[in-house]
C-alpha positions as CSV (number, residue, x, y, z in Angstrom):
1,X,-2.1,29.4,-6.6
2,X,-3.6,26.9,-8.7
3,X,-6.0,24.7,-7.5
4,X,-7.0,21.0,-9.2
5,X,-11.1,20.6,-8.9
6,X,-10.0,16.9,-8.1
7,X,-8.7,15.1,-5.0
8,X,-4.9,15.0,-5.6
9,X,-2.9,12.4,-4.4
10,X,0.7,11.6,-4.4
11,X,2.1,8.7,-3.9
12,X,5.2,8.1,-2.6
13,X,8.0,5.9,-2.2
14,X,9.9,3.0,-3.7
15,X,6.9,1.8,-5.6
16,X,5.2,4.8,-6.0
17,X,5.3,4.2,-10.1
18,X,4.2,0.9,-10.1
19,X,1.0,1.1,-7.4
20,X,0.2,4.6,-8.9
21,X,-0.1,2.4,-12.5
22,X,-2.3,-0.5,-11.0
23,X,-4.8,2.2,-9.3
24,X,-5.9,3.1,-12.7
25,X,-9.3,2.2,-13.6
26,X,-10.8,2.3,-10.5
27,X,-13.7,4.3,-10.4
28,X,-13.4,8.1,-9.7
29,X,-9.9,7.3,-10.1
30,X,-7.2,8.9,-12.6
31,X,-3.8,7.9,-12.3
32,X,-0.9,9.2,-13.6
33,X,2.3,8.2,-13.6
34,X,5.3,10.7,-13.7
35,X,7.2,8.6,-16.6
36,X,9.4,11.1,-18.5
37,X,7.7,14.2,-17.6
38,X,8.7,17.1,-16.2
39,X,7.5,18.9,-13.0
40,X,5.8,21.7,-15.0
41,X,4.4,19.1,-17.3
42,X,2.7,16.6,-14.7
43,X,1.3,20.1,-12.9
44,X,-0.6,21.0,-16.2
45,X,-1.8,17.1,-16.7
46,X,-2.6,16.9,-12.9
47,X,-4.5,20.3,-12.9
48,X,-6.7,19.8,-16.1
49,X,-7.8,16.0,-15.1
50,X,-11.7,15.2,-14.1
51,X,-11.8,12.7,-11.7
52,X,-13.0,12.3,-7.9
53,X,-9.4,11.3,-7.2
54,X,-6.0,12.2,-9.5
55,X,-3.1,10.0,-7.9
56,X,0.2,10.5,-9.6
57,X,4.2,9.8,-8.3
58,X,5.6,13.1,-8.9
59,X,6.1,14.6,-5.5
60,X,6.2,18.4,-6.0
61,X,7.9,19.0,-2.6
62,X,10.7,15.6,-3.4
63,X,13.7,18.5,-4.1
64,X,12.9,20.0,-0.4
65,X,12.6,16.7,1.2
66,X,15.6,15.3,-0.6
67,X,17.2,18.6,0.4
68,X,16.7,18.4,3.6
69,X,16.6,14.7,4.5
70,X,20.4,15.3,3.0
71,X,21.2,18.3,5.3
72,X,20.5,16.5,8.5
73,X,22.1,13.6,7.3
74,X,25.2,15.8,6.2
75,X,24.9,14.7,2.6
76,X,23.7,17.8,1.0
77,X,26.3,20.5,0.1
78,X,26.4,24.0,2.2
79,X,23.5,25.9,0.9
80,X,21.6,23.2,-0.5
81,X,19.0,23.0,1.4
82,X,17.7,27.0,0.8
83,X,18.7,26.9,-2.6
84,X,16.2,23.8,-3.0
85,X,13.3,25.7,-1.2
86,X,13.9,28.8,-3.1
87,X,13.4,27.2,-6.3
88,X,10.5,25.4,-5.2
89,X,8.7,28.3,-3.7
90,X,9.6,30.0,-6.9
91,X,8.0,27.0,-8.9
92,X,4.9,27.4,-6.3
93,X,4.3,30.8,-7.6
94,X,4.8,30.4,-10.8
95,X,2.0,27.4,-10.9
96,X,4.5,24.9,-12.3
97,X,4.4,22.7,-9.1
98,X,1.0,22.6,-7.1
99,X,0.5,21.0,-3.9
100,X,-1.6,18.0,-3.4
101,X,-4.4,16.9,-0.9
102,X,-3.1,14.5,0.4
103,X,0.7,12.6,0.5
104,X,0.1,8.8,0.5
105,X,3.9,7.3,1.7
106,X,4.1,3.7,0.8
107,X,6.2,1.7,3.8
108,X,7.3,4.1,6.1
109,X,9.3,1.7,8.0
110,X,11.4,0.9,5.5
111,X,12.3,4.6,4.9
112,X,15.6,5.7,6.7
113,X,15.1,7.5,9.6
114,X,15.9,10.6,8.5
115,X,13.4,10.0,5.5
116,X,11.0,8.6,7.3
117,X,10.9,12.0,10.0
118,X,10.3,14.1,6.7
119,X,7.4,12.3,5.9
120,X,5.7,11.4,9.3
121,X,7.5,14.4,11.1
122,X,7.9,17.5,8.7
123,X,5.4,16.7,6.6
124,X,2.7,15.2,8.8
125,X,3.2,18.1,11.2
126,X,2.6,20.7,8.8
127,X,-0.8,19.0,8.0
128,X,-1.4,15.9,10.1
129,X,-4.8,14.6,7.8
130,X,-2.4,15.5,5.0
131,X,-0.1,12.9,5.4
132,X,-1.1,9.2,5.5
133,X,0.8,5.9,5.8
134,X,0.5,2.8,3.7
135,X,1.6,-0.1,2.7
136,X,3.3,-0.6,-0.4
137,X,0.3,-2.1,-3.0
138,X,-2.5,-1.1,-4.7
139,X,-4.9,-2.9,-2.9
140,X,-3.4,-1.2,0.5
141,X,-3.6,2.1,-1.3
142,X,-7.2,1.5,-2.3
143,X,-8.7,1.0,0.8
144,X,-6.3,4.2,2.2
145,X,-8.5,5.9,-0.4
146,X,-11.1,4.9,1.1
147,X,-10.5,6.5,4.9
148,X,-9.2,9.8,3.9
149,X,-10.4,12.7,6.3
150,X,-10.3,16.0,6.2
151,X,-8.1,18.2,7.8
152,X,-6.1,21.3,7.6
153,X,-4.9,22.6,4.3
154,X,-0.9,23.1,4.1
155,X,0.7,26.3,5.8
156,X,-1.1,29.6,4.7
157,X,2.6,31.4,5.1
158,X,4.4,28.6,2.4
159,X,7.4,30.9,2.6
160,X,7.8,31.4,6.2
161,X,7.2,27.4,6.6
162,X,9.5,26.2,3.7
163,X,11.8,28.3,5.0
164,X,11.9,27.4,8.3
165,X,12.7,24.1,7.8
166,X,16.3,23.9,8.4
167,X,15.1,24.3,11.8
168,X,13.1,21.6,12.0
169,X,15.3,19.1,13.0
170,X,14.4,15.2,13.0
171,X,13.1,13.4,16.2
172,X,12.2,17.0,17.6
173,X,10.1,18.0,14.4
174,X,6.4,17.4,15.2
175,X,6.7,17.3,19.0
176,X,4.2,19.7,20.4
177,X,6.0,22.1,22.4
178,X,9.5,21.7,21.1
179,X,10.8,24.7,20.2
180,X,13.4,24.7,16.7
């Protein structure tokens, strides 16, 4: 898989476009917002950018979440869900999606429940460091920047973790020792 030489960010939410738009210009920053382009398209900008940090909007995982915020919530038609991770772990291999560094979600609180458990649930369990709550402006978003740890890197086993998710069911997801 593909790997950026910069710190990729995505930022996520409501706003995502517009705080993505006023990061640029800081220093060791690129942003790029998602506009009209497609997933394949922002991977190959993303990927060939030189900067300490690439922030962009275009979450390569928002069919999964989507998917699977809509299963739970009973929203998404039978099959949904799989057929979403599927084509995103065929989109994976084929290096037209790439995973970030790091998730920036812009007012969790405001998120629906169901929403907010893929971000801070899901998500966050998958990678804890990975995952990182702010609030919705650029200024917030700066100094977020600014605090980033390390941590672990996303699931080694992609498959066996995208797959699994319709087993991860919200207010459980995360808890350590709850079993699916």
């Amino acid at each position: 898989m593909r790997r950026p030489s910069s710190t990729v960010v995505v930022v996520a939410g409501d706003r995502a476009a517009e705080v993505t738009t006023a990061l640029d210009g800081l220093h060791n920053v690129r942003a790029i917002p998602r506009g009209q382009r497609t997933p394949a398209e922002m991977t190959d900008v993303v990927t060939r950018a030189t900067a300490t940090y690439v922030l962009h909007d275009a979450d390569p995982l928002a069919e999964v979440g989507d998917a699977w915020t809509g299963f739970f919530d009973g929203t998404t038609p039978v099959g949904g869900l799989e057929v979403a991770i599927e084509t995103t772990l065929g989109a994976l291999r084929a290096e037209r999606l790439v995973l970030p560094d790091y998730y920036v979600v812009l007012d969790p609180d405001g998120l629906t429940p169901t929403r907010r458990h893929w971000w801070l649930g899901v998500l966050a369990g998958a990678a804890p460091a990975r995952v990182v709550p702010s609030p919705a402006s650029a200024g917030a978003v700066k100094e977020t920047l600014r605090t980033l740890s390390a941590g672990r890197w996303w699931p080694s086993d992609l498959d066996g973790w995208l797959r699994g998710l319709p087993r991860q069911v919200p207010d459980r997801v995360g808890l350590p020792g709850v079993p699916f």
